[in-house]
C-alpha positions as CSV (number, residue, x, y, z in Angstrom):
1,X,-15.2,-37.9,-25.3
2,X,-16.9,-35.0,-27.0
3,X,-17.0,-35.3,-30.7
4,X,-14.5,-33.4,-33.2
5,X,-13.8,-29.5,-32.3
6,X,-16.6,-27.3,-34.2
7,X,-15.6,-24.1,-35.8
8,X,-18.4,-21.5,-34.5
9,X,-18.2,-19.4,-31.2
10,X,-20.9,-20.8,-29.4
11,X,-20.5,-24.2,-30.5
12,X,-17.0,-24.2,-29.1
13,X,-17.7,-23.1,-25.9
14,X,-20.5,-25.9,-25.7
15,X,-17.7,-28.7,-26.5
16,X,-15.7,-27.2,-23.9
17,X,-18.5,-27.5,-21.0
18,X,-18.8,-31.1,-22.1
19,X,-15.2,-32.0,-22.3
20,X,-14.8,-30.4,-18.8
21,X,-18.3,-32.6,-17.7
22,X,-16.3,-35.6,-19.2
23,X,-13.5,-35.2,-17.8
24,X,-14.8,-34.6,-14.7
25,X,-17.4,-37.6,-14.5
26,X,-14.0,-39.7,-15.6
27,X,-12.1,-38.1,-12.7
28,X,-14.2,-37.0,-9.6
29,X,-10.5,-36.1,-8.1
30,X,-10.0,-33.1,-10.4
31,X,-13.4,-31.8,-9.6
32,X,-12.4,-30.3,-6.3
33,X,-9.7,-28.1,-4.5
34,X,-8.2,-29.6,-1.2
35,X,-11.5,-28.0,0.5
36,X,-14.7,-28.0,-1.6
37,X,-15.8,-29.2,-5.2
38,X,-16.8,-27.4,-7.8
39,X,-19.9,-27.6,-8.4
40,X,-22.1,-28.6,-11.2
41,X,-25.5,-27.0,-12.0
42,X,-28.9,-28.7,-13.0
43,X,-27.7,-28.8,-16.4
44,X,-24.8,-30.7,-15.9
45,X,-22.2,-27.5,-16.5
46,X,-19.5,-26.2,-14.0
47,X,-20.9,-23.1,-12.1
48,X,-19.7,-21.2,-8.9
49,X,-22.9,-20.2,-7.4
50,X,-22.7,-22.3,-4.8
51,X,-19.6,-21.1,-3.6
52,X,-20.9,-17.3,-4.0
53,X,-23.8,-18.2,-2.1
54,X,-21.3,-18.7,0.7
55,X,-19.2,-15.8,0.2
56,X,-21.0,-13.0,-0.9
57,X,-23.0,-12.7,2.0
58,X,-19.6,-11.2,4.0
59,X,-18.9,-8.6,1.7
60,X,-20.6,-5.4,2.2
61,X,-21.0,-1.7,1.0
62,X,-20.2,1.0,2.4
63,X,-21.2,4.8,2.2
64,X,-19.1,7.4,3.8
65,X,-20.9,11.1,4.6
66,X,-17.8,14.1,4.8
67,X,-18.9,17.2,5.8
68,X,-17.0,20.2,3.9
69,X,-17.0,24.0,4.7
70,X,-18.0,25.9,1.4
71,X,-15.6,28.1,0.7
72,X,-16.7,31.6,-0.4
73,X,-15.2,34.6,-1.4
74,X,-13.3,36.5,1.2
75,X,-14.3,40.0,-0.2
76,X,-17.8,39.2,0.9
77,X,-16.7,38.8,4.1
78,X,-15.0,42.1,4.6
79,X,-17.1,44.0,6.5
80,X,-16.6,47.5,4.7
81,X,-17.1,46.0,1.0
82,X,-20.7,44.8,2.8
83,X,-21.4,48.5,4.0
84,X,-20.2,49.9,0.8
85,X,-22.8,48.1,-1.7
86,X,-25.2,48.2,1.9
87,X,-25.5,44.4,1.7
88,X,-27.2,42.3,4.6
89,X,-25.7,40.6,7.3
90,X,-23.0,37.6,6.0
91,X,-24.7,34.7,6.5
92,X,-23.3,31.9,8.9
93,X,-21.9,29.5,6.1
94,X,-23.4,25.6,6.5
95,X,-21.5,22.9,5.6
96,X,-21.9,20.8,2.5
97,X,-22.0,16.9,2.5
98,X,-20.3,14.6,0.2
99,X,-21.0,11.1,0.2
100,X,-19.0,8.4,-1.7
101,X,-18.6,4.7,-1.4
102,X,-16.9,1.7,-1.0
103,X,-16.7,-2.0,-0.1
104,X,-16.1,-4.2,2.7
105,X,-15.4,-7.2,4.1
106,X,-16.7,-8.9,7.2
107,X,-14.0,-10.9,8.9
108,X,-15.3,-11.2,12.0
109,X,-18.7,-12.0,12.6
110,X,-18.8,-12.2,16.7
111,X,-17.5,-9.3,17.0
112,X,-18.8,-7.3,14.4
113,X,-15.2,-6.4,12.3
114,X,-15.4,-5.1,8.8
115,X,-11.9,-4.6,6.7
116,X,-11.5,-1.8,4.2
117,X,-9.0,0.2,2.8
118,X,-7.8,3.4,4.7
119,X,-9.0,5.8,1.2
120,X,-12.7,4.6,1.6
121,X,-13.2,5.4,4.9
122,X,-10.5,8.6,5.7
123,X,-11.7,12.3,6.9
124,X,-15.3,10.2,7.0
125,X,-17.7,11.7,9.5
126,X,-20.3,9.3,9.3
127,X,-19.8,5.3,8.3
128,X,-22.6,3.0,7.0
129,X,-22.3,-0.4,6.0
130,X,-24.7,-2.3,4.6
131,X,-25.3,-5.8,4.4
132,X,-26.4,-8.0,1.2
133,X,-29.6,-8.4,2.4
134,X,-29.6,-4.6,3.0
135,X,-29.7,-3.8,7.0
136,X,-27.6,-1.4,7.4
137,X,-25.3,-0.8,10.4
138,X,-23.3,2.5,11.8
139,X,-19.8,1.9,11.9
140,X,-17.5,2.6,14.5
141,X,-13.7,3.3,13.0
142,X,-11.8,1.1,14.9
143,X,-8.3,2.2,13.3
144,X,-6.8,3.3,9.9
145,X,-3.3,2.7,8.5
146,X,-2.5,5.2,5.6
147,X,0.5,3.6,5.0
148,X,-0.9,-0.1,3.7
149,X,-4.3,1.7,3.2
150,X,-5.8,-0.5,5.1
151,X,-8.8,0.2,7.8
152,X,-10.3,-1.2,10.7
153,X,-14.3,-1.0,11.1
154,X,-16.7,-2.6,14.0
155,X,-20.5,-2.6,13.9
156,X,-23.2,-4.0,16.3
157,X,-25.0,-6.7,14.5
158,X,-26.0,-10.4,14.4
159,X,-26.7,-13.2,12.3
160,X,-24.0,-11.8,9.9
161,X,-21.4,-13.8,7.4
162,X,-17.6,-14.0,8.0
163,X,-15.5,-14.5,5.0
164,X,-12.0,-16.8,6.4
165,X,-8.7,-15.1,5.9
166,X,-6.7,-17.0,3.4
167,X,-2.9,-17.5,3.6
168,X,-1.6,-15.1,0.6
169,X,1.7,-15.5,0.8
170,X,1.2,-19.4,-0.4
171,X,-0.6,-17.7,-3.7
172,X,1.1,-18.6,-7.4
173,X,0.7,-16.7,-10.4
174,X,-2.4,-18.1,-12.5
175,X,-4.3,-19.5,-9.3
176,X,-8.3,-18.6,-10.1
177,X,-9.8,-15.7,-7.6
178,X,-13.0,-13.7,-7.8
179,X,-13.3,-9.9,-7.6
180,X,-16.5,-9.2,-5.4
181,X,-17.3,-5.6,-4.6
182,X,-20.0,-2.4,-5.4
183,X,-18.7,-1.3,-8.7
184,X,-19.5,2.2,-9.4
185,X,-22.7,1.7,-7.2
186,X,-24.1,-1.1,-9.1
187,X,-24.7,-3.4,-6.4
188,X,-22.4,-6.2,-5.2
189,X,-20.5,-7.6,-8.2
190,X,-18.8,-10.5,-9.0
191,X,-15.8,-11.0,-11.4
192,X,-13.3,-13.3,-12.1
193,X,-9.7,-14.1,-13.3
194,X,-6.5,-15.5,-12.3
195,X,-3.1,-13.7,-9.8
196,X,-1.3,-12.1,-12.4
197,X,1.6,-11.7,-10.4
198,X,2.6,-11.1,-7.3
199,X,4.9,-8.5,-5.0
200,X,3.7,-5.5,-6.8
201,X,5.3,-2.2,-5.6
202,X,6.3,1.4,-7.0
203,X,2.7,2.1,-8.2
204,X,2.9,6.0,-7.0
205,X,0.9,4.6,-3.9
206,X,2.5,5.9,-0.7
207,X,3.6,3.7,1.8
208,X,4.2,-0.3,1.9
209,X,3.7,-2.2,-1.0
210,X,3.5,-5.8,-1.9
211,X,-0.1,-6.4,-4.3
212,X,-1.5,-9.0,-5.4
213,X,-2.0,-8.2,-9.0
214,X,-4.9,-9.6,-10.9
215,X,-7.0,-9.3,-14.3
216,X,-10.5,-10.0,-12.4
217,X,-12.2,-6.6,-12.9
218,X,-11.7,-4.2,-10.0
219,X,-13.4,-0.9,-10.8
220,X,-14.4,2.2,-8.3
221,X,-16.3,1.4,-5.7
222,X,-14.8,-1.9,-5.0
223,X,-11.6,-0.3,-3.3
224,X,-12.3,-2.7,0.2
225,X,-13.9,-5.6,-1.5
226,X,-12.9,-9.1,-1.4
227,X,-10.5,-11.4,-3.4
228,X,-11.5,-14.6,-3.3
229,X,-10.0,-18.0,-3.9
230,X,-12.2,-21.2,-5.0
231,X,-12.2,-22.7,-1.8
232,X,-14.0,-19.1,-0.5
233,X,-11.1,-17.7,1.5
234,X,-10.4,-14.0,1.7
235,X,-6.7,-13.6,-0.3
236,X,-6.9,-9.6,-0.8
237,X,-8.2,-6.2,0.0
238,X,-8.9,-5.0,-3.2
239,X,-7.3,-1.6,-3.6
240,X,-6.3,0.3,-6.8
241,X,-6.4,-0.1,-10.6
242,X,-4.5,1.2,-13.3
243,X,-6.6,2.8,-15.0
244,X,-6.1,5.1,-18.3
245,X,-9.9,5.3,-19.4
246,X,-11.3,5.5,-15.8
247,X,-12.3,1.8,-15.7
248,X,-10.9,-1.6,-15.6
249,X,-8.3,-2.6,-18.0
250,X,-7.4,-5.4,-16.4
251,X,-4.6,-4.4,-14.1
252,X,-5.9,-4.3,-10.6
253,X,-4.3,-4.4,-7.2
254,X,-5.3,-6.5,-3.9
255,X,-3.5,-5.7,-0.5
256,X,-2.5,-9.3,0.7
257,X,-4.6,-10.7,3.6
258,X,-1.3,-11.5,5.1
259,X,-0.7,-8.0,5.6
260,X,-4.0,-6.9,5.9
261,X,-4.1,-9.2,8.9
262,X,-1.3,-8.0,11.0
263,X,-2.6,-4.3,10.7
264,X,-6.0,-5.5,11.8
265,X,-4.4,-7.4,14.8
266,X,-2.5,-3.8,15.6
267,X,-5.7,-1.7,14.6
268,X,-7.6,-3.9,17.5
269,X,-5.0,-3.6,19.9
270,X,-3.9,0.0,19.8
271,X,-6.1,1.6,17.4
272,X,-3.0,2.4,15.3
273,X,0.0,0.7,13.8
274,X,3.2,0.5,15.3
275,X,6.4,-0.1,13.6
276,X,9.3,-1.0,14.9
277,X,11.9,0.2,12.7
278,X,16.0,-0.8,11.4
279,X,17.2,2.4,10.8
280,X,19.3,1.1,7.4
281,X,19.6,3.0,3.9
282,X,18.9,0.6,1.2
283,X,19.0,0.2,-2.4
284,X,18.0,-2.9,-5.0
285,X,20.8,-5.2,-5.6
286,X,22.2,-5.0,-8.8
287,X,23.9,-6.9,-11.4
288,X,26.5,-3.6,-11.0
289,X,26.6,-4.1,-7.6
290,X,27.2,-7.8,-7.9
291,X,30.0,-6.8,-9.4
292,X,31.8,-4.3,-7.0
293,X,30.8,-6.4,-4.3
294,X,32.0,-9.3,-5.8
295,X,28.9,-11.0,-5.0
296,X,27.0,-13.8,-7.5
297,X,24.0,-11.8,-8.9
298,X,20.5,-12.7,-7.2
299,X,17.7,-11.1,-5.2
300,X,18.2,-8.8,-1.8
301,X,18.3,-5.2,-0.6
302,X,22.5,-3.8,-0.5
303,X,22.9,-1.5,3.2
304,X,24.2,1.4,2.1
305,X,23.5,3.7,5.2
306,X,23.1,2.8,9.1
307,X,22.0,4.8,10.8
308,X,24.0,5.9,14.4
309,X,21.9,4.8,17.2
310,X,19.7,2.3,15.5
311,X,18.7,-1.5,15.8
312,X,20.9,-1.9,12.8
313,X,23.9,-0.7,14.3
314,X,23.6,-2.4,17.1
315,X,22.8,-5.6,15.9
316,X,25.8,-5.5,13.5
317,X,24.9,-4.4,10.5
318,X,27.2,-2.4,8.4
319,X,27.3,-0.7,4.9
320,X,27.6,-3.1,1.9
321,X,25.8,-6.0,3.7
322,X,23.4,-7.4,1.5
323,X,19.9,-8.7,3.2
324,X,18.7,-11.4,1.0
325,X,16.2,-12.9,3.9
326,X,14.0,-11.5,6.8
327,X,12.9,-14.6,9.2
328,X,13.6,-16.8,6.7
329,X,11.2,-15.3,4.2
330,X,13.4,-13.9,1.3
331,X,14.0,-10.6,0.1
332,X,12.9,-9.4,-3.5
333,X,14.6,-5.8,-3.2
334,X,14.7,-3.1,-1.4
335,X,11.0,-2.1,-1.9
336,X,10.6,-5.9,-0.3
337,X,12.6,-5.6,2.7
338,X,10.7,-2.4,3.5
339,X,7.6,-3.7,3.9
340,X,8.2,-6.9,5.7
341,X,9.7,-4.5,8.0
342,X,7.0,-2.3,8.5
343,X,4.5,-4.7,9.0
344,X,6.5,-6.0,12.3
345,X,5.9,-4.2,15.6
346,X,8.3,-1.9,17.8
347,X,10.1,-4.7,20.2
348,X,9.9,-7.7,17.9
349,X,12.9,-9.3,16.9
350,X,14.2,-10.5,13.2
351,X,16.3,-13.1,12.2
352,X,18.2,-11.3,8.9
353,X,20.3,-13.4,6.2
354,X,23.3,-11.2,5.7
355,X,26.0,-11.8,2.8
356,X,29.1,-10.1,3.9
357,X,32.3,-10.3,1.9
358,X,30.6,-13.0,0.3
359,X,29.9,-15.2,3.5
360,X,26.4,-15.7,4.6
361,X,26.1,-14.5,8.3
362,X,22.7,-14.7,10.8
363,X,22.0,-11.0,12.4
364,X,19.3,-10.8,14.9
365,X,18.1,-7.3,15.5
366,X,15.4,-6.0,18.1
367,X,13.5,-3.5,16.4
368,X,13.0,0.3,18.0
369,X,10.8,3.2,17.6
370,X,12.3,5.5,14.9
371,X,14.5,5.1,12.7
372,X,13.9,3.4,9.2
373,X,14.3,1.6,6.6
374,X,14.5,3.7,3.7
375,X,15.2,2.6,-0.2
376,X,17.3,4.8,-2.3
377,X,15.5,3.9,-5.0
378,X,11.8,4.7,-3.5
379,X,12.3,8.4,-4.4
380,X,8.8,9.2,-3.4
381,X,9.9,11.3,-0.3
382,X,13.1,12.6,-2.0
383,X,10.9,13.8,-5.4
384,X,11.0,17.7,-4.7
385,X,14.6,17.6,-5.1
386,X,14.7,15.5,-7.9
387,X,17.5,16.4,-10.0
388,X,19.5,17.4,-7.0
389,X,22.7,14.8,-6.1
390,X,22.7,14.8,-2.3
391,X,25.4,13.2,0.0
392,X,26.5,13.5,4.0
393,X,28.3,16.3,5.1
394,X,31.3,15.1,7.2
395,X,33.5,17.6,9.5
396,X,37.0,17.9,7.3
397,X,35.0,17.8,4.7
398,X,36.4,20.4,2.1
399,X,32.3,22.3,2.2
400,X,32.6,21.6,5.8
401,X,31.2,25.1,7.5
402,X,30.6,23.9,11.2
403,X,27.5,22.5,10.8
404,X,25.9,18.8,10.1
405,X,24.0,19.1,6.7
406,X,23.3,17.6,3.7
407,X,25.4,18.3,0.3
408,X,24.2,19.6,-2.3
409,X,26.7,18.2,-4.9
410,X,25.4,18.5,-8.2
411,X,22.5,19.8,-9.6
412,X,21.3,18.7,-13.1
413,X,20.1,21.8,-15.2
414,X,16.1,22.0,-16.1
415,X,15.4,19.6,-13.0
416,X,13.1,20.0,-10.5
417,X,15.6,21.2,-7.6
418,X,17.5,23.5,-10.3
419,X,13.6,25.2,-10.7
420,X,13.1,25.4,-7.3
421,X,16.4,27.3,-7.0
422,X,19.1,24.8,-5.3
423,X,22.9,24.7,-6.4
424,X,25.5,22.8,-6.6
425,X,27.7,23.7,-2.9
426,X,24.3,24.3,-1.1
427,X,24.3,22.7,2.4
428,X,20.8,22.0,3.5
429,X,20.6,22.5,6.9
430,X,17.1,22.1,7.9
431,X,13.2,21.3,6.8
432,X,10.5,23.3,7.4
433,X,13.3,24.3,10.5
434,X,13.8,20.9,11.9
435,X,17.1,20.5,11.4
436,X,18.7,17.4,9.2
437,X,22.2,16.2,9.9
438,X,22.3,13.3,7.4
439,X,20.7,12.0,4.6
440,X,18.4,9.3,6.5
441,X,17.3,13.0,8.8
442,X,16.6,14.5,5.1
443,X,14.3,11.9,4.4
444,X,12.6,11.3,7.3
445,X,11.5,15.1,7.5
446,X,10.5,14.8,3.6
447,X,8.2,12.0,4.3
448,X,6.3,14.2,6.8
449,X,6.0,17.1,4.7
450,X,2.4,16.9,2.2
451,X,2.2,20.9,1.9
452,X,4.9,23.7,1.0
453,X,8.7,22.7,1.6
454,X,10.9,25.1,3.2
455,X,14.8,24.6,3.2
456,X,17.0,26.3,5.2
457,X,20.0,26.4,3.2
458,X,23.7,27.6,3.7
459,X,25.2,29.1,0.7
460,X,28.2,30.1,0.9
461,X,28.9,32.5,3.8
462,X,25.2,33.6,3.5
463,X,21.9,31.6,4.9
464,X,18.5,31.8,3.0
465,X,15.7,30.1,2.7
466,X,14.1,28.2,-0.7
467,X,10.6,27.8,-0.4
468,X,9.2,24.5,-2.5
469,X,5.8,23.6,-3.8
């Protein structure tokens, strides 16, 4: 064994590499994973060159061209202001390219597929990737899912690297992974670090969330790269940062290859995703809920809404159910449940673990085209009326006026809804004039809406209508 521990910097890290070369040479076991060793360079120290050697090769860049019509002013193009200052003919405006870029990851090498997230590659008119050993390829969009932000690409080449998807859900916070992408168009980089944890959601990204969190740096322009475990298979999509100072602080996010996998298989077959949907309301279970439930505190997703119609209701499920498993895989919360949900396809069935009245029951449900499932406490949809508490209008219902709407029934002062002009008593009755019946109608509608919000709104015995940016 290495001699007593030095005190300087560089003499530390040099009785570390020979502790680890000792320890090693005492124990060839511990000098691999179930797959590969680790290697050792000339010198005798550990290295993972090697393995990057192997893996590198399968991730790619890639550099997007979006053609934008320059806007000008329209005063120019009025044709008595040009006769008034006796100006020439308005000029046919030409477009003006932007490029940006990205990263990739081959994953199928016969047939030429390249993963990437949907924000690399979206409104792109042009797609090039280009390999490590710099051919470059047009890309053919295969398919794009917004909602995991995951993409689908296909070029025509040969002799290319594949990088072997990974089973992510068998990850453990601390496991060791490498970060390989084009960092602010640096040329393909390599970092490392460990899963910091694991089931990430509510990061202000829309649409299903479950990241892989780690602390190997992912900066822009690796959005699409690869994370990587030591035996070289494909774990993550890398995807977004947290990022105060516009660089890495050591918070990144990967999409799981799990997921990533059953888009692509959906991407390939349809060119889109297809969900098949529950149709439930849902909200975290809580240690207050425990309580009024009389349940034991623990992890799950509390039913608090099904809607009429759905898979839900037919297969059983009622209000106050709690989910605490979906084909056997559990249920963190209600952020959870919604995304091992959406990754399953319209027609598929699920087995779901149901504590009701505090027995555990089985519920098999068949999954249908619309619906959803929607969390109470994923108020990403619901954010315009912020401030505003909502509930179902029921006929009988004292605010009843002949119509299915939604209740405004209080509105806190200052908040965003109290800005945009709702009160308390206002029945909203329909967005952007699609008209909402329920709550779950209310949200659906919300989710669809990314420019100005109108709301039909009954107030009193008089109608108007509340515009919303």
């Amino acid at each position: 064994m290495p001699g007593p521990v030095p005190s300087s910097w560089i003499a530390l890290r040099r009785w570390l590499a020979a502790l680890c070369v000792t320890l090693l040479a005492a124990n060839p076991m511990a000098a691999q994973t179930p797959d590969r060793p680790l290697f050792l360079n000339d010198d005798g120290l550990p290295t993972l060159a090697p393995l990057l050697a192997e893996v590198t090769p399968a991730v790619v860049n890639i550099s997007v061209e979006t053609r934008q019509d320059v806007e000008s002013n329209p005063l120019f193009a009025d044709p008595f202001f040009r006769r008034y200052f006796d100006l020439p003919p308005m000029p046919q405006p030409s477009p003006r390219q932007q490029m940006s870029a990205g990263s990739g990851v081959i994953v199928d090498a016969e047939k030429g597929y390249v993963l990437t997230n949907h924000h690399v590659v979206a409104e792109g008119d042009r797609i090039v990737v280009t390999l490590k050993d710099r051919r470059r390829f047009e890309a053919e969009l295969v398919g794009s899912d917004p909602g995991t932000d995951i993409a689908l690409l296909q070029i025509e080449a040969e002799d290319i690297a594949e990088l072997e998807l990974g089973d992510s859900d068998r990850r453990e916070v601390g496991d060791y992974v490498l970060a390989i992408g084009n960092p602010f168009g640096l040329g393909q980089t390599v970092t490392s670090g460990i899963v910091s944890a694991l089931g990430r959601s509510g990061l202000n990204v829309d649409g299903y969330e479950d990241f892989i969190q780690t602390d190997a740096s992912i900066n822009p322009g690796t959005s699409g790269g690869a994370l990587v475990t030591l035996d070289g298979r494909l774990v993550g999509i890398n995807t977004a940062i947290i990022a105060p100072s516009g660089g890495n602080v050591g918070i990144g996010f990967a999409v799981p290859a799990n997921m990533a996998h059953a888009v692509m298989d959906q991407l390939v077959e349809f060119g889109e995703v297809r969900r098949g949907q529950l149709g439930v309301m849902i909200q975290d279970f809580t240690p207050d809920l425990a309580e009024a439930l009389g349940i034991e505190s623990g992890l799950g997703a509390v039913v608090t809404q099904v809607e009429p119609g759905s898979a839900a209701e037919e297969a059983g499920l009622e209000p106050g159910d709690l989910i605490v498993s979906v084909d056997g895989r559990p249920v963190a919360g209600s952020a959870d449940l919604r995304s091992q949900i959406g990754l399953k396809r319209i027609g598929s069935s699920v087995e779901l673990e149901v504590i009701r009245d505090g027995d555990a029951v089985t519920i098999e449900a068949e999954l249908r085209e619309g619906g959803l499932v929607a969390s109470l406490t994923d108020d990403r949809a619901m954010d315009r009326l912020s401030g505003a508490e909502l509930r179902d209008l029921e006929p009988g219902d004292p605010m009843f006026g002949g119509e299915p709407g939604v209740l405004v029934a209080r509105v806190d002062p200052g908040s965003r809804a109290a800005r945009s002009g709702l009160m308390a008593g206002d029945v909203i009755l329909a967005v952007n004039r699609a008209p909402v019946g329920s709550l779950v109608e209310l949200r659906r509608q919300l989710a669809g809406v990314e420019g100005a919000l109108a709301l039909t709104v009954q107030r009193g015995s008089a109608r108007i209508f509340l515009v919303m940016r």
